[in-house]
N, C-alpha and C positions, 0 to 999 in steps of 0.2 A: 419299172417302178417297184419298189420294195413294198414287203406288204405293210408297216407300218406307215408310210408316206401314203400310201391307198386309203387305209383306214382312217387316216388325219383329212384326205382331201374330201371322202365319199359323208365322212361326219361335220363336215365343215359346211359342206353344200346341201347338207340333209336340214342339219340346225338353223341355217341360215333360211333356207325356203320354209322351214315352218315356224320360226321367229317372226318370215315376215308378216305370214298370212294373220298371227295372232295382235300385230303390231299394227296391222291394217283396221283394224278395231278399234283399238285402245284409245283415241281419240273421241270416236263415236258411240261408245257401248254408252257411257254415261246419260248422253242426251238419248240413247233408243230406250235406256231403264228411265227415263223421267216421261216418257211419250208412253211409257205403259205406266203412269203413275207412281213412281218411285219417288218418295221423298229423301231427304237425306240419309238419313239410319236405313233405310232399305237400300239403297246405293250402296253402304257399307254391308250389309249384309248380302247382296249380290258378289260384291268381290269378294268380300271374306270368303264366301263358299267357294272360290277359288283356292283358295291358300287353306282353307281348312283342310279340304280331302287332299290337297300336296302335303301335308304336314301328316297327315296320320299315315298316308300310304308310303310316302318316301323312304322313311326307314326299312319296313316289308319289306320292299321292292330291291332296295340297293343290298340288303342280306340277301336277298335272294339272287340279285347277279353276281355276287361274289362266288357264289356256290356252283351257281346251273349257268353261268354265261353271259350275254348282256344283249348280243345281238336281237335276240325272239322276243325280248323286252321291249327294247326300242320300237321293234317294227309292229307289234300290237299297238304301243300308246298315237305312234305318227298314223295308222289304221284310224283311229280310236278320234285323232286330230281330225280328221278330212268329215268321218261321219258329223261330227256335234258343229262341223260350222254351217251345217246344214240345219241341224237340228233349233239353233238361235232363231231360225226364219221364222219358223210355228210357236215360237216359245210367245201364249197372249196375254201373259201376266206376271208382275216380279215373279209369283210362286214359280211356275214356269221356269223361266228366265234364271232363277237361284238353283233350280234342279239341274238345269244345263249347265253354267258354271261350276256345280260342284264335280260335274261326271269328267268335266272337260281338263279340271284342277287334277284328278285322278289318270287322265291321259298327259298330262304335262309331267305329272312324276317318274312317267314310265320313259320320258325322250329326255330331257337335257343335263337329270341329275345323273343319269346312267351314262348318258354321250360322256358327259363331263369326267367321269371314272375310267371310261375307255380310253380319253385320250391322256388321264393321270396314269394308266397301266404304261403309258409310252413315253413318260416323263422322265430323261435321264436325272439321275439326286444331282443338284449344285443348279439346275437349270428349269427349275419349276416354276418361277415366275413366269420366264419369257414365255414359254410350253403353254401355259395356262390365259397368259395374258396373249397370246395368237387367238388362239382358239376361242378366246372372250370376242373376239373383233367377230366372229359370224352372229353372237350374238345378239350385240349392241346394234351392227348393220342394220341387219334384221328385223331391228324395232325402233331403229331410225330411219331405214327404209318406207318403212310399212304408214306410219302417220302421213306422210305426203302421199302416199300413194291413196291411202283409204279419203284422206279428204277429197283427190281428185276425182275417184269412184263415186264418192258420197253426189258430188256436185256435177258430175256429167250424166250418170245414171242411177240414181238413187240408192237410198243405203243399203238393200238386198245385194245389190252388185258387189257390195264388200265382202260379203259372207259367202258368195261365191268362187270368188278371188284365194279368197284364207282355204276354203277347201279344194280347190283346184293344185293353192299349193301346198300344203298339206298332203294331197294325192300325189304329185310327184315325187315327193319326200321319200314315202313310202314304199314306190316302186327304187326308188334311186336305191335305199337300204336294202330291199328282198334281195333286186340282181346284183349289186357290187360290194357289200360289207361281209366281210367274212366273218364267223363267229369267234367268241373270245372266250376260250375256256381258262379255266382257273390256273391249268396248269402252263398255259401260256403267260400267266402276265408277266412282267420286267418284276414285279416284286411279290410274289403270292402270297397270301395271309390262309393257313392251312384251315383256321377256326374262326371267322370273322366276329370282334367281340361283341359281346352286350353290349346294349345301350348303357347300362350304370355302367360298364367299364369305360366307356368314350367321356363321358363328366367325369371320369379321376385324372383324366391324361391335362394337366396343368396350360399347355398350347390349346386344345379342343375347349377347355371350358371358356377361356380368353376370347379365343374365335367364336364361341355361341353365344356367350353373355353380349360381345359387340352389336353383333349380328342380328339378335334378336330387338336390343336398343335401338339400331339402327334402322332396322326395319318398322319401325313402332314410328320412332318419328318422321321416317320420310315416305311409310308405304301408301297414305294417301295420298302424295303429291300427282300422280294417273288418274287418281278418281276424280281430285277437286278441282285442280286447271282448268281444264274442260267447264266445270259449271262455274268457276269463277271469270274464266277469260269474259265474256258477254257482260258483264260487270262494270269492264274497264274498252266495252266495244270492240274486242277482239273476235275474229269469225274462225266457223270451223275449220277453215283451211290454215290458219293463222296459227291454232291452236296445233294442226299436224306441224305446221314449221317450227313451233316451241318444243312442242316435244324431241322431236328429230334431232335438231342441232343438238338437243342436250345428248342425245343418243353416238349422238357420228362424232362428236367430241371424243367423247368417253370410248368410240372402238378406234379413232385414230391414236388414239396416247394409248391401248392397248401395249404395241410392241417398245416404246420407247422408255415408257415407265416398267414393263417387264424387265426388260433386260437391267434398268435399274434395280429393281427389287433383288434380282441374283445376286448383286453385290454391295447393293444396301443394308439400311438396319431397317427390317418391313414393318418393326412396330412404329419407328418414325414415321416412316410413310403412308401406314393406316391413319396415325392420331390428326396429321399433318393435314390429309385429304379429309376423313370426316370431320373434322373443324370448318375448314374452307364449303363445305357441302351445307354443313348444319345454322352456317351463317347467312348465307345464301336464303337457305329454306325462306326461317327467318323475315327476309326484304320483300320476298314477293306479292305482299301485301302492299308493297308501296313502293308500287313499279308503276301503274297508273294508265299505261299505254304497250303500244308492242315491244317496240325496241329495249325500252328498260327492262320488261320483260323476260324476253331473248335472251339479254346480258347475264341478269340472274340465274336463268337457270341454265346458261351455260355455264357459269361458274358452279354449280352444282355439277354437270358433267365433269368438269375439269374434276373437281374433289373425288370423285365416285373413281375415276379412270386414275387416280394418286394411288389408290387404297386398295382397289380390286384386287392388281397382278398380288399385294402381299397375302389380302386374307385367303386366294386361292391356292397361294402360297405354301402358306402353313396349315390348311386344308389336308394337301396333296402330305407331305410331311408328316402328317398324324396317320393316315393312310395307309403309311406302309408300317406302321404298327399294328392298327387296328382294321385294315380293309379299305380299298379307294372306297368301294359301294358304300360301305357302312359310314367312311368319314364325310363321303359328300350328300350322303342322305341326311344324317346330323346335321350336318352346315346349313343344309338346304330347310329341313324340316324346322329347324330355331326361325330361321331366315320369315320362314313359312307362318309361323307364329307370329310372329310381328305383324306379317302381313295380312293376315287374320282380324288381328284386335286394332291398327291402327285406322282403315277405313271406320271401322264402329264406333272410336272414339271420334272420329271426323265426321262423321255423319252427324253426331248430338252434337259436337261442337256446332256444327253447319247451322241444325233446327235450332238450338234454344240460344247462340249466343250470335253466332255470325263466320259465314266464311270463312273472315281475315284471320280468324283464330284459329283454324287449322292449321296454317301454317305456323303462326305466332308462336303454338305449344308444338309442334315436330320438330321446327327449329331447336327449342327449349330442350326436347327429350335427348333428339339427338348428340345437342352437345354433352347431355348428362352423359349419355353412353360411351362418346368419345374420353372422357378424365376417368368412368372406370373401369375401362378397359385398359387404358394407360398404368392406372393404380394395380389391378392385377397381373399383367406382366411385370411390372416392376417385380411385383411382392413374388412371382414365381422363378425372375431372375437371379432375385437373391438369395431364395431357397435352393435354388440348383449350384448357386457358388459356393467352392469347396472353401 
């Protein structure tokens, strides 16, 4: 086996076992932060301290693999992963509960935005989509795996058993990376960047501003949809096992159209295919106020997978593409860190929406935002396609 096919298998099955362990939650964190008293707004404010400490350290972190390497990174954060699903168990109060989430947001910057750059260093140019959209599918698995399994956990042996599961795999993650990943020094990548840029220079590069202004939109209007399901499903008599089924399918959707939509993206036009899938995703959002039961349920937000699995292979796309200008680390820290932002602020607006107005409106305005962000990100590619024509 060649050592890049090594490096794609041992990152595929590394990302994939600690997606699951974190996916294995995601259904149930919600209802464990409302059993310690979390109202709405602190529900947002629990996740958000996820995505905050991803957001301030992703950038750091991916200048820093650009320079010193990527492997010693990974294998602290997936470390760093196995410790805090332990730590959730003793956590007896939101406060608690927001501390571990932010330390834990700080080990997730150090594993997938970095994976995600390792396996961009091995991205042949013309072939970035399919490249990118594989490697999405350990992903996606991973956190459509993880909800059916954590609901089964929840229901056979109580919800501790979940958190033991996530750091179990987590721990294997860890050792899978120490013995078999070889490290990645600068002078190896497929396209080296001698000076990786500043941040103010990654906002002049006309494709990167494109990709974060969406991304950040995007993230704003759909980054509660993980948080509120969960307390909305019981609403419409959906149970938590019900709730892992929703999430999943929308998940397994989204990693099986992975390769198929990649390979379309290499010889597409990828701002078609971003505007085309966040539309389709952002209408979706939208309905799920008046889905009423499972099945309607289901439907929608598989159509949300479907949109999300349109749009991925492009925007990782042109991610990877800015990259080799500016640094994989640097551009997938960017992507990730805007990304991060959104996910930050949209729980928080969900949560007040949740307390003062009702539920159904969290979706009602993420829908609403999203598709803003889908027409102006359409609106600046245009306007930078035509400033690039001669």
């Amino acid at each position: 086996m060649d050592t890049a096919k090594r490096i794609y298998n041992v990152l595929f099955i590394s990302v994939f076992a600690t997606m699951l362990g974190l996916g294995v939650v995601s259904p149930l964190l919600p209802i464990y932060a409302e059993n310690l008293g979390a109202t709405g707004i602190w529900l947002g404010i629990i996740f958000s301290a996820f995505a905050l400490s991803r957001s301030i350290f992703m950038p750091i972190i991916g200048r820093i693999s650009d320079r010193q390497g990527r492997k010693w990174i990974i294998l602290i954060g997936m470390f760093a992963y196995a410790a805090l699903s332990l730590a959730y168990l003793i956590a007896g109060s939101v406060y608690s509960l927001t501390a571990v989430r932010f330390a834990h947001g700080i080990a997730s910057a150090m594993v997938v935005p970095i994976a995600m750059a390792y396996i961009a260093d091995l991205s042949e140019k013309g072939k970035e989509g399919s490249h990118m959209g594989n490697f999405s599918i350990s992903m996606f698995l991973g956190m459509g795996v993880g909800p059916l399994l954590g609901g089964f956990l929840n229901d056979a042996f109580g919800m501790p058993s979940v958190f033991y599961v996530m750091a179990g795999l987590s721990a294997f993650a860890t050792i899978l990376v120490a013995i078999s990943l070889p490290e990645a020094k600068p002078s190896s990548f497929r396209n080296p960047v001698d000076d990786p840029a500043p941040m103010r220079e990654v906002f002049r590069l006309p494709v990167m501003r494109g990709v974060m202004v969406f991304s950040f939109i995007s993230a704003l209007g759909r980054g509660g949809m993980m948080v509120f399901i969960p307390v909305f499903a019981p609403l419409i008599a959906i149970s938590p096992a019900e709730v892992g089924v929703v999430l999943s399918v929308n998940t397994f959707l989204m990693a099986l159209l992975q390769v198929p939509i990649g390979r379309l993206t290499d010889t597409g036009n990828k701002v078609a295919l971003i505007v085309t899938g966040s539309a389709i995703a952002a209408i979706a959002l939208a309905a799920i106020p008046l889905s009423g039961s499972f099945w309607p349920l289901l439907t929608i937000t598989s159509l949300i997978g479907v949109g999300g699995a349109i749009q991925q292979p492009s925007i990782m796309a042109l991610t990877v593409d800015a990259g080799r200008t500016i640094g994989m680390g640097t551009s997938m820290g960017a992507y990730n860190t805007v990304f991060g932002v959104g996910m930050i602020i949209a729980p928080l607006i969900g949560g007040a929406f949740m307390d003062f107005i009702g539920i159904e409106a969290v979706f009602y305005v993420g829908g609403a935002i999203s598709l803003l962000g889908t027409v102006v990100f359409a609106a600046m590619m245009q306007g930078s396609a035509r400033a690039a024509a001669p």
